[in-house]
N, C-alpha and C positions, 0 to 999 in steps of 0.2 A: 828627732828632727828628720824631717825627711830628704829624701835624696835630691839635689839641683840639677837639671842638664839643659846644655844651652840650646838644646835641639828644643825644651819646653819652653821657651823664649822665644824659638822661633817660631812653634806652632800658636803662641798664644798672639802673637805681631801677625801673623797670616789671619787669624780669625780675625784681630780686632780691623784690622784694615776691610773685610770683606763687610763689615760689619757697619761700618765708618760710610761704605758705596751708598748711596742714591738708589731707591726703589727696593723691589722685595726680593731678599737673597735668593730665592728659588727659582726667578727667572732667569739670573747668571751662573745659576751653576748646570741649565740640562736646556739644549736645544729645542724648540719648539715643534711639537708634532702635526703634521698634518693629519685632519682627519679622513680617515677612510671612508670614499663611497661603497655604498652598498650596489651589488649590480644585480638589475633587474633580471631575471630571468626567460629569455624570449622564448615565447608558443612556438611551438613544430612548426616549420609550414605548410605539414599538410594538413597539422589541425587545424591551422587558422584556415586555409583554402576551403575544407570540408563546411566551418563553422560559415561562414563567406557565402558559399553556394546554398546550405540549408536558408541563413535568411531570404537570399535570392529569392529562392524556392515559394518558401512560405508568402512570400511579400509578391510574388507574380500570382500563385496562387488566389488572395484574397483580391488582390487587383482585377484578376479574372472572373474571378466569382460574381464579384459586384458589377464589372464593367456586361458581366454575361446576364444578368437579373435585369439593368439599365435597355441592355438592344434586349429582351425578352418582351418588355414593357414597351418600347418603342417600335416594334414589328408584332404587336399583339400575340408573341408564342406563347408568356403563359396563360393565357386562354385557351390556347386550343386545346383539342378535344372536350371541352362543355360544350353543352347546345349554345347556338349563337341567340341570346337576350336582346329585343329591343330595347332600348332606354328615351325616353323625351327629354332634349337638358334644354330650358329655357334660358336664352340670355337677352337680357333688358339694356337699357340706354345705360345704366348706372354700374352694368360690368366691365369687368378689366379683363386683362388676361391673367391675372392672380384670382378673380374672382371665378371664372369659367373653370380653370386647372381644378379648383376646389370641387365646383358642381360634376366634372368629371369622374373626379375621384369618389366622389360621394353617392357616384351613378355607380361605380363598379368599373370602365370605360377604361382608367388609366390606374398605375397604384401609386406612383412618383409624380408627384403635381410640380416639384422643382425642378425637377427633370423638363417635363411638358413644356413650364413657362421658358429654361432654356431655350428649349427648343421653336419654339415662339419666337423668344428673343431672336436667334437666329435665322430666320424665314421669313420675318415680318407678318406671321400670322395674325396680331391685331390688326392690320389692315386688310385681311382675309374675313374675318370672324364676323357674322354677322348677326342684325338682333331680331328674333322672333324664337318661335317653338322648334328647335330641330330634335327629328328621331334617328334617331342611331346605335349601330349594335358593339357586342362587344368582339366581333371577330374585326372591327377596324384598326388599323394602326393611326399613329399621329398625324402622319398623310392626311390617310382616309378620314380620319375627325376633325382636321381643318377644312377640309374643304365638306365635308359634310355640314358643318355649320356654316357655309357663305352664305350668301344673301345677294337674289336677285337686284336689290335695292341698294345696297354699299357695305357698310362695316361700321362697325363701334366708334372709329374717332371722328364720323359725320355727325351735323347736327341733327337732333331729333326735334320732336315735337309731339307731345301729350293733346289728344284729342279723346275726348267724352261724346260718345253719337249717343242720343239720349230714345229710350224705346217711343215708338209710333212714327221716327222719321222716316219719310218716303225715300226711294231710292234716288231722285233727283234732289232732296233736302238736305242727303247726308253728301252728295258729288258736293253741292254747294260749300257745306259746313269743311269738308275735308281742304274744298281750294281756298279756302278763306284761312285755316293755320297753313298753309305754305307746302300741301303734303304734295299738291302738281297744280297746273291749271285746270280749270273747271271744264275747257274744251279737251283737254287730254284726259280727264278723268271722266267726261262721256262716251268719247270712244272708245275708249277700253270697257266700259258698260256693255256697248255693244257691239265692240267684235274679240273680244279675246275669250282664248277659249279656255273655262274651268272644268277641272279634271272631277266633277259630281255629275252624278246620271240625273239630280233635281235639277240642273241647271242647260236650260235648254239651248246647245249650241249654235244651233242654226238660227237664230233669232239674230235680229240687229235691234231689237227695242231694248230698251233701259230695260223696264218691266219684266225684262226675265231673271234679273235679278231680285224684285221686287219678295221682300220677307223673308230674304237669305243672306242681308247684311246687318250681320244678329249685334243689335244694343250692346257698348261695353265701353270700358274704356281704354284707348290702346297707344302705344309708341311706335308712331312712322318718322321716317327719316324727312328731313328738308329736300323737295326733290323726288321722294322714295319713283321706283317705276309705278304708273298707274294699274297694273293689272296685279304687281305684286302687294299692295293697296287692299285693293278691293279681297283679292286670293286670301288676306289675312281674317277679314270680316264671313267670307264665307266658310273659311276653316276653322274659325270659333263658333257658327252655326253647326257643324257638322259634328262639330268634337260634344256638344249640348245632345244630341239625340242618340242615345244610351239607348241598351238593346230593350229597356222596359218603355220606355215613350216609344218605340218604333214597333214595338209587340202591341201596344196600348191601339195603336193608330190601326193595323191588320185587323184587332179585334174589331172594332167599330166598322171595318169594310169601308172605310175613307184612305186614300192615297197621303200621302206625305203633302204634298201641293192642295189639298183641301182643309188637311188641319191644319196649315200654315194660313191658308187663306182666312179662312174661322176666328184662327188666332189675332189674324190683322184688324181684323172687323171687332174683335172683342175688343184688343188696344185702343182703338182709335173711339168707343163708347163708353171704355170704366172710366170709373173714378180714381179705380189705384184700389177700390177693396172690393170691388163685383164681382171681378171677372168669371168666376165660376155661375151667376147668376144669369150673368147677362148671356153667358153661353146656352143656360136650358133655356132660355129666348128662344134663343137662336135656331138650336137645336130641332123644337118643339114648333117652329114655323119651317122647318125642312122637311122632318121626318113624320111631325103629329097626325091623327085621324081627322077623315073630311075634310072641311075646309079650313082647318087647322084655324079654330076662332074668328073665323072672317078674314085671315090673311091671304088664304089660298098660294101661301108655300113665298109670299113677298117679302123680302127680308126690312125693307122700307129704312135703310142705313143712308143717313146723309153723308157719311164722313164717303162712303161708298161713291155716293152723286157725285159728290164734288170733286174726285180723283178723276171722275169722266170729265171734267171740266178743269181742264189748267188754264190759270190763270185769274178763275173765277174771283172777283170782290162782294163784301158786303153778305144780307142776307139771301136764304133762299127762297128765291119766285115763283110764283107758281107755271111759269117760264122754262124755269129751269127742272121742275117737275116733270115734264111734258118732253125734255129732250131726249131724242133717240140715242143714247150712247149704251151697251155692255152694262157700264157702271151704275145704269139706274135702275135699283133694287125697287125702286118704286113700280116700275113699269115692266121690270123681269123679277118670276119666279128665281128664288136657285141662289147661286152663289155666286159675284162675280169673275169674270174668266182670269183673273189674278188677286193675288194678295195685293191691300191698300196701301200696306206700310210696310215696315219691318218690326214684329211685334219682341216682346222678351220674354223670358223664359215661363214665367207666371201666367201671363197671356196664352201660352202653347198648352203648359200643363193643362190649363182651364177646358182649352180647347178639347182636350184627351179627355178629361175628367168634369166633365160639369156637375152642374149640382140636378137632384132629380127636382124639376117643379111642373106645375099647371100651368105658369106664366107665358103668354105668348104678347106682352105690351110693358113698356118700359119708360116714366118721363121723368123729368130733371123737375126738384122739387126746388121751393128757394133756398132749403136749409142745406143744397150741393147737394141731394142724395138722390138716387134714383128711386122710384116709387114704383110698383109692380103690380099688374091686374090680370086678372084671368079674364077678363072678358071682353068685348069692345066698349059696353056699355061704361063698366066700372074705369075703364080708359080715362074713356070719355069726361065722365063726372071728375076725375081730379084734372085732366084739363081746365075745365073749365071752370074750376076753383080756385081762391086764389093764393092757394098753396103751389101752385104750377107755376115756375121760372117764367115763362112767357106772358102772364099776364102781370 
């Protein structure tokens, strides 16, 4: 049997009583520990100051870079030293300044078009910018490329207006056409006919007649402002004639030993008698009663153009008289050899080639058939006879 002691009586009363407590005995027998933070390690401060100044560094760096690429583009430095390029950048009624910034960049002009339109933005350069053909080079800054594209006439957010001058109108027909869409008055757009003064050695400055405009307000179809100024108008019609006469029509014209104002004039005369598919025909008419042998077929050098007669005659109605035959004016081809002392109309580009280029013929006679076509004779005789056939419009 084994030994009793009352000390195991008592240790066994201490267990069961601990035992007998409420909740789980390992919570009352050891104090609760707090847990240990762990502590972070702090960077040197002259590492972090070093690390500090490097971003700095870097971060001014790229700032500069960019911001140095930015004014390079906007004081045109990186262009310099290339040759300085012209460039032509057109802008129309239907550009913006997002659309312009594009044509710029696309010119070579700027390289940053977001940049540009900032800068727009800030200057109000859409109300600077205005619409027709401007030339411009690349030694310009943004400056210099706003205001290179102003406009005697106003800017982009004026209203415009779309005008069609249709080839053979005269130069008082097209003043009309132009004050009738809104582009000025018709009296304001006569005197600037005749007194302002266009910067082409064809265009004769010392005149005050319309007429010396006459055949150099070249056919097209164009966008003038509501308002636009009258001389900056007409400037645009004659600068789309001039930009048409390319070094081979002005080489064409020297060959021939005719001046620029006779194959313009040529050209009026041929407008004002095609049909829209002659013109080269009606030119070796022409021609062949200027230049031909003898009495060049019985004309003896008359060019006998009514549309010619009737330009000496403003105002004139109805048919032509033998009245009006008979009248003393420059314009009657009937009664003067030669050509007369200006162009009739303003012809278009077909009309001018023709002019340069006729066709080679025998033909010095020409009449309107009923079928609209014109009919061609060498002779007077053979003229004659489809005259008086009645395959001739007139009868």
């Amino acid at each position: 049997m084994a030994e009793f002691h009352n000390s195991d009586t008592a240790s066994w009363d201490a267990g069961q009583v601990r035992r007998e407590q409420p909740g789980p005995s390992h919570l009352s027998q050891r104090p609760p520990q707090r847990k240990r933070r762990r502590r972070r390690r702090r960077m040197h401060p002259l590492l972090f100051l070093l690390l500090h100044l490097i971003f700095v560094a870097l971060s001014s760096a790229l700032l500069g870079c960019a911001g140095w690429l930015l004014f390079s583009d906007f004081c045109s430095f990186n262009r310099a030293g290339a040759p300085s390029v012209e460039m032509v950048v057109e802008v129309s009624a239907d550009d913006t300044v997002d659309t312009v910034a594009g044509k710029l960049k696309a010119a070579g002009l700027i390289e940053y078009p977001w940049f540009f339109k900032l800068y727009a933005g800030v200057t109000g350069a859409e109300e600077k910018i205005g619409m027709g053909s401007h030339t411009l080079n690349t030694d310009m800054d943004y400056h210099a490329l706003v205001l290179g594209m102003r406009s005697v006439a106003g800017n982009m957010s004026k209203d415009t207006v779309q005008v069609t001058i249709p080839e053979g109108y005269t130069v008082a027909r097209t003043l009309a056409l132009l004050a009738e869409k809104g582009v000025n008055t018709e009296a304001a757009l006569i005197e600037a006919a005749q007194t302002a003064d266009f910067e082409y050695n064809f265009i004769d400055n010392e005149s005050e007649d319309i007429s010396r405009l006459e055949g150099y307000l070249f056919p097209d179809t164009y966008e003038f402002y509501v308002g636009e100024k009258p001389a900056s108008a007409l400037n645009r019609l004659i600068k789309n004639f001039n930009s048409k006469l390319d070094d081979d029509l002005l080489s064409a014209a020297e060959a021939k030993g005719y001046d620029l104002k006779k194959i313009v004039t040529i050209a009026s005369l041929i407008e004002k008698e095609t049909d829209g598919s002659d013109q080269a025909r009606i030119a070796s008419v022409i021609y062949n009663r200027l230049d031909g042998p003898g009495d060049k077929a019985g004309t003896n050098g008359r060019l006998q153009v009514d549309a010619a007669l009737l330009y000496g005659l403003p105002g004139h109605e109805g048919a032509i008289t033998q009245s009006d035959l008979e009248t003393d004016t420059p314009y009657n081809l009937y009664k003067y050899a030669g050509l007369p002392p200006t162009p009739i109309a303003n012809p278009g580009l077909a009309s001018i080639e023709a002019a340069l280029e006729p066709e080679e013929t025998s033909y010095y006679y020409y009449a309107l058939g009923k079928d609209g076509k014109h009919h061609y004779s060498a002779t007077y005789n053979e003229h004659l006879n489809f005259v008086n056939s009645s395959e001739y419009y007139g009868n």
